[in-house]
C-alpha positions, -999 to +999 in steps of 0.1 A: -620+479+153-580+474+159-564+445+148-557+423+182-518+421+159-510+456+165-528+459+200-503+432+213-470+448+202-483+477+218-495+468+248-460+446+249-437+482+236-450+501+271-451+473+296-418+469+285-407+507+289-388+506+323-381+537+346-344+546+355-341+556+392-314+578+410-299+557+433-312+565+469-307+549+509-335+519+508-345+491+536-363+457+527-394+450+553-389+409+557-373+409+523-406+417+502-418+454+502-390+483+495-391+512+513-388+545+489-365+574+501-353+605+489-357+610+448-373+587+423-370+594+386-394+579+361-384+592+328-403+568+301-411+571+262-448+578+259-464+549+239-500+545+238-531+537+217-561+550+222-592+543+195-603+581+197-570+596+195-543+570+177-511+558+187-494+579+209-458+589+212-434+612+230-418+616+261-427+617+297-411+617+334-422+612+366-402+625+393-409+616+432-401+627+465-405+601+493-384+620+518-372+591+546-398+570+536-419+572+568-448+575+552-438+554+516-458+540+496-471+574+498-451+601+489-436+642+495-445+652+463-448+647+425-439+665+397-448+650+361-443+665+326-453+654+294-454+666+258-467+642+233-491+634+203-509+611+181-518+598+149-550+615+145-536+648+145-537+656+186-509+671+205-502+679+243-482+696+267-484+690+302-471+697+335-487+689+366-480+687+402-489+674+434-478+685+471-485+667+499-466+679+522-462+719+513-491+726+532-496+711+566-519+686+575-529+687+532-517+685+500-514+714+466-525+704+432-515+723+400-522+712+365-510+731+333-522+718+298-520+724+259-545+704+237-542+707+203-570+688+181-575+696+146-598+667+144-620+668+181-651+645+180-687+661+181-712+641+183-743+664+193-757+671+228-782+648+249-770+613+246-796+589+226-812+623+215-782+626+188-783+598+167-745+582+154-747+574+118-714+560+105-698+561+072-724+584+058-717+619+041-735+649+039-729+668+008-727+706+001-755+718-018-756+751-038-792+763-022-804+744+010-834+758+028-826+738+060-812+711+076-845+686+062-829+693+028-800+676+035-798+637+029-771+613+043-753+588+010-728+562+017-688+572+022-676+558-010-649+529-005-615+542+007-633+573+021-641+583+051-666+607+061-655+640+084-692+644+101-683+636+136-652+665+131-644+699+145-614+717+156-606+725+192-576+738+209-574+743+251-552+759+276-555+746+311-546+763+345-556+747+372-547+749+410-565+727+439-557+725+481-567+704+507-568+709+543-578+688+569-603+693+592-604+662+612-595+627+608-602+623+570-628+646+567-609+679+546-622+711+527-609+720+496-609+754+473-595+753+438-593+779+411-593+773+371-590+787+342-598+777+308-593+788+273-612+775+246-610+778+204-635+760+183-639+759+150-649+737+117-624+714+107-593+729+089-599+709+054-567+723+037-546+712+065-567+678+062-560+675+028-523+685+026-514+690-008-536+664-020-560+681-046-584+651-042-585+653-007-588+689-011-622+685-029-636+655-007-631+675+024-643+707+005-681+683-003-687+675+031-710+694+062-699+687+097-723+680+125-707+713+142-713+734+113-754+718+110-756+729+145-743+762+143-759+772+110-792+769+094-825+771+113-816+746+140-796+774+158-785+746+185-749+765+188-754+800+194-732+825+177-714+839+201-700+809+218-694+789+181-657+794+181-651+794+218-642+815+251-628+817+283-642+803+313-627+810+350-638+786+376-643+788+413-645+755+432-653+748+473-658+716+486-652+686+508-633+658+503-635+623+525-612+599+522-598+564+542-578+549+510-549+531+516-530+547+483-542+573+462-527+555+428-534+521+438-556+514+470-566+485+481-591+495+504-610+527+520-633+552+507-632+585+491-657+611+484-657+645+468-682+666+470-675+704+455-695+736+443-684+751+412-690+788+398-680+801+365-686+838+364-684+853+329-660+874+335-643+879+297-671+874+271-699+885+286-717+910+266-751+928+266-772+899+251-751+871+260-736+858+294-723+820+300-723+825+342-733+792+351-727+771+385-732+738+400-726+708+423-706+678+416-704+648+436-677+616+433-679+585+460-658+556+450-653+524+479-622+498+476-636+469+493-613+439+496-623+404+489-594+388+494-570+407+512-552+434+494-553+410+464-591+411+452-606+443+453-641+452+446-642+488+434-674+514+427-675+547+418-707+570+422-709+601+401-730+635+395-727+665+376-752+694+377-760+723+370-777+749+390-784+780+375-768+801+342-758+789+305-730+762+303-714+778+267-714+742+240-676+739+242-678+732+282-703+707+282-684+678+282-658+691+310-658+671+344-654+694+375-628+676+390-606+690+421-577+666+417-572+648+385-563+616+379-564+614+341-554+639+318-584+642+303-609+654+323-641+650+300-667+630+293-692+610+293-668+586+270-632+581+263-606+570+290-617+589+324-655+581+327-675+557+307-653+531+290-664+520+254-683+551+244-670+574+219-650+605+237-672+634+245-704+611+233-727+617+259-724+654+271-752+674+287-755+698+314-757+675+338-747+633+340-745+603+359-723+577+361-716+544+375-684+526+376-676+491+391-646+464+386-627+438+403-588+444+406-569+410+411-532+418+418-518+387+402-480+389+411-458+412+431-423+415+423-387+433+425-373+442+400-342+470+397-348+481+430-387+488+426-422+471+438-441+455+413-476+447+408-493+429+377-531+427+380-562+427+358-597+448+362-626+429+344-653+462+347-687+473+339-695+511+332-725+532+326-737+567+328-767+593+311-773+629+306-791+644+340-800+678+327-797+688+288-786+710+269-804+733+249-831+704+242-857+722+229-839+736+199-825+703+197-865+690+193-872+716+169-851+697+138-875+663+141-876+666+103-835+664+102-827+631+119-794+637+120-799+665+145-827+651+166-835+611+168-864+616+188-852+590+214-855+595+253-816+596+267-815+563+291-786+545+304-754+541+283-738+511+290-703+492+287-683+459+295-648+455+294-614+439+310-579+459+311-544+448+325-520+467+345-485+472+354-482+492+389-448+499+405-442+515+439-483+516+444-479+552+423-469+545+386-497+527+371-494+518+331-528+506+318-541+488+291-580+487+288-604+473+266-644+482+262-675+477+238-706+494+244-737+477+247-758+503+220-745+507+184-752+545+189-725+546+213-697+528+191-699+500+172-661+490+175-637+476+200-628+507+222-592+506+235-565+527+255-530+524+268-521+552+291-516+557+329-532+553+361-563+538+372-601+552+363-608+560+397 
């Protein structure tokens, strides 16, 4: 849990983080709302938190097109870059762009990404099926016959235990386009491309040069490495240290919002078909083709006006046929992001309040709902300004599993298999947010989770944009 001390003064460092503008033609509509034209710069230090990853620094800019403003607050296109990382170890590098008015009558989507994580969290496959056991350590023994020979002892004070550890790097290449096809109804095609390295946990970089850390690090068994090794066999070999998937994607997309960044009301609705042919690691004994459906509804119904909102989103993942490889379980087939990370279910872009990557299957569901009260609207150095608050409530559960039986197999080692049906995994929380021009949205967001097994801590984040 973080100290509410340290949450303040961060939460106080980026609201306070102002953007500098290029100076551009601009006219007032009954002295209120300003009309955005030509460029708009939004270079900004990147300072976040989030309970999964650390504090986050670097450096970030957002840079806007409005053209003459005819259609603000919307805009010509946006180009953001970012390169940043955090206290935990993480690192990222990322460009990303959106086009709405390269392709007529639709928009262009690109999104290139680095992770680095030398310390990604694992937490097993199926939901309540993989039981969470906290600040417990499983020792290396010289001659184990199986994962039931292993027993969990207490991380001894000013420890902590590397169980829920694993190393994973990923490159990201993803393009998306939209084209109408009448009124708000559009199709959409994307293509995507993902590299993927997995691994234990690197415990001399861990340890540094610290010869006690060295040995601490050198006791301990990972949950990756129980499910890759002994009999449980619940990572297969030839996926254990990741692989290349290539994504096709063809859908439809709905949508009557007002903004993309910040509506007020409307509806939007994905729906896409996703195939991943094996095209680079396929062997004779082993291919990860796999395909499915996805679907995403979210309404923005206002209560009062455009300053009470009541928003819901809707969501399914599923697969349809093939072998989704261990290290893509937890992606979410989106055609147009909206956070950077695009996984789940838990962290900061689908269940709020459950550990990242906690709930991962081959297929989910998810339901999120919250009121957004736009507090105050303001000017300030020639920009619109919004401060609001989003009181939500999330939930979600693995659909389809993964690999479930092999899972069941280990009953006598309860930390692979808890023997627990997987049922609803549900949150509660509030956040606050600082929107200017209806497109730059910096967040703060708090979340517990209503089942220990999903987090037993305060789960927080301060980033960009909203959820959905």
């Amino acid at each position: 849990m973080i100290h509410m001390k340290k949450l303040t003064i961060l939460a106080l460092t980026i609201l306070m983080a102002v953007p500098l503008t290029a100076q551009e033609n601009t006219r007032a509509i009954s002295d209120k709302e300003i009309i955005k034209k030509g460029w708009n710069f939004g270079p900004l230090p990147v300072v976040g938190f989030d309970s999964d990853l650390g504090f986050q620094y670097g450096l970030c800019c957002d840079i806007f097109n409005y053209g003459d403003g005819t259609h603000y607050p919307s805009y010509d296109y946006k180009v953001n870059v970012e390169a940043s990382t955090y206290t935990k170890g993480s690192s990222v590098l990322r460009c990303y762009g959106d086009f709405k008015t390269l392709i007529p009558d639709g928009k262009l989507f690109f999104d290139i990404t680095y992770f680095n994580a030398p310390k990604f969290e694992f937490y097993g496959f199926n939901g309540f099926a993989s039981p969470y056991i906290p600040d417990v350590v499983y020792y290396r023994l010289a001659s184990v016959d199986g994962p039931s020979s292993l027993s969990g002892s207490p991380v001894p004070d000013g420890k902590k235990s590397a169980f829920n550890w694993m190393s994973r790097n990923q490159f990201r290449a993803v393009v998306s386009m939209q084209k109408k096809i009448s009124g708000a109804l559009n199709w959409t095609a994307g293509l995507a491309y993902y590299n993927i390295k997995t691994g234990a946990i690197n415990r001399d970089k861990l340890a540094g040069n610290d010869e006690e850390k060295q040995q601490w690090y050198d006791s301990q068994y990972t949950l990756y490495e129980l499910y890759r090794g002994y009999r449980a066999g619940l990572i297969a070999p030839e996926e254990a240290e990741g692989g290349n998937v290539t994504q096709l994607k063809a859908g439809i997309t709905y949508d009557t919002r007002n903004h993309d960044s910040d509506p007020t009301r409307g509806i939007n609705i994905e729906a896409t078909f996703y195939y991943a042919p094996d095209f680079l690691d396929r062997t004779d004994t082993y291919n990860h083709t796999n395909g499915g459906i996805v679907f995403m509804g979210s309404q923005y119904v206002p209560v009062v006006g455009d300053k009470l909102t009541f928003a819901y989103r809707l969501g399914a993942q599923y697969t349809l046929f093939g072998n989704v490889p261990f290290y893509f379980c937890n992606n979410m087939n989106t055609m147009f992001f909206r956070k950077m990370y695009t996984e789940g279910l838990g962290g900061n872009a689908s269940v709020r309040g459950i550990h990242r990557n906690g709930v991962i299957g081959d297929g989910f569901a998810l339901l999120n709902a919250e009121l957004r009260w736009r507090i105050v609207e303001f000017r300030f150095i020639n920009q619109n300004w919004g401060f609001a608050v989003n009181p939500f409530f999330d939930c979600g559960q693995v659909i389809k599993p993964h690999n479930l039986q092999a899972q069941k197999t280990a009953l006598n080692a309860p930390f692979l298999y808890s023997g627990e049906d997987e049922h609803l995994h549900c949150t509660a929380g509030s956040g606050i947010k600082l929107v200017m021009n209806h497109n730059m949205v910096i967040s703060f967001e708090a979340a517990k989770a209503f089942s220990a097994n999903d987090g037993t801590g305060l789960w927080t984040n301060i980033g960009f944009n909203y959820l959905f």
